[in-house]
C-alpha positions as CSV (number, residue, x, y, z in Angstrom):
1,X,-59.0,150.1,-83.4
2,X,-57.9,146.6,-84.0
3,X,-58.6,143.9,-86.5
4,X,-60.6,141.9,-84.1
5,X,-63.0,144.8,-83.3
6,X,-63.2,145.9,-87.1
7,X,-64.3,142.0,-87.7
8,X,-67.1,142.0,-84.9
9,X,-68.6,145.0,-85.8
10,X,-68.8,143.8,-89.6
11,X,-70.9,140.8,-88.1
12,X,-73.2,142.9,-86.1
13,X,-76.5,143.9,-87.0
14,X,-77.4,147.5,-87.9
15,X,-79.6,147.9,-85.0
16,X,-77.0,146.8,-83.0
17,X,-74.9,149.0,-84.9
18,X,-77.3,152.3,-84.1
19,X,-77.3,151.1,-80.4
20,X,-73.1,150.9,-80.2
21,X,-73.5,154.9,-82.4
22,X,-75.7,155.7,-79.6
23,X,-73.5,154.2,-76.4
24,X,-70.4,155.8,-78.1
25,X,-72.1,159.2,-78.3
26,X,-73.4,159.6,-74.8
27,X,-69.3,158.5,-73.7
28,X,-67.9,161.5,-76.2
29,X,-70.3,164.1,-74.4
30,X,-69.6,162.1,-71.3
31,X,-65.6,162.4,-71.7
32,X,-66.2,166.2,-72.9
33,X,-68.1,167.3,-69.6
34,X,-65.2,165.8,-67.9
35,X,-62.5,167.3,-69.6
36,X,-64.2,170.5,-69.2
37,X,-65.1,170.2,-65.5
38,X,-62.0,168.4,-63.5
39,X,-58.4,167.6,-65.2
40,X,-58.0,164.5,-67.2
41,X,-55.3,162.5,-67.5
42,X,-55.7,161.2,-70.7
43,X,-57.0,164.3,-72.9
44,X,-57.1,162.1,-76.3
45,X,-60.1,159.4,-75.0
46,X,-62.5,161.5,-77.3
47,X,-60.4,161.5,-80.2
48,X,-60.6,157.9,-79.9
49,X,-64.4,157.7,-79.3
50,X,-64.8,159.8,-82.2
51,X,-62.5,157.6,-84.2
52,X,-64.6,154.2,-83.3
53,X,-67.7,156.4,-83.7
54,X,-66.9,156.9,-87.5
55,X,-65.7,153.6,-87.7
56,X,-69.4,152.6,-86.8
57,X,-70.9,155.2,-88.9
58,X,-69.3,153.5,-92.1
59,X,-69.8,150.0,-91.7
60,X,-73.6,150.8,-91.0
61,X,-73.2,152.5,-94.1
62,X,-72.2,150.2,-95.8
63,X,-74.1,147.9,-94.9
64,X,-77.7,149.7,-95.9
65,X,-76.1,150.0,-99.2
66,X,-75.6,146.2,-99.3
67,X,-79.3,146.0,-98.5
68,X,-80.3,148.0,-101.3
69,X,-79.0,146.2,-103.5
């Protein structure tokens, strides 16, 4: 993931946040069914989703920590 999408999902909003956690989701049980059903050429998209997916799961995190504060 680069610097540039790190930076724009710092400035999103956590509902915004939830909504991308939700889109990336669907696309990793999307990409799974795929994989399973027909050959893939690129086996590793999930690994990526799932990467991005935790990279969204933190700085929500993080972010309703902030707010307790």
């Amino acid at each position: 993931m680069k610097k540039t999408d790190k930076d724009q999902l710092k400035s999103a909003s956590p509902k915004e946040l939830a909504k991308k956690m939700s889109e990336l989701k669907k696309q990793i049980s999307d990409e799974l069914l795929k994989r399973q059903s027909t050959n893939v050429k690129n086996v590793h998209v999930v690994k990526n989703l799932r990467h991005t997916l935790a990279v969204v799961q933190s700085i929500r995190h993080a972010k309703a920590l902030a707010e307790e504060r």
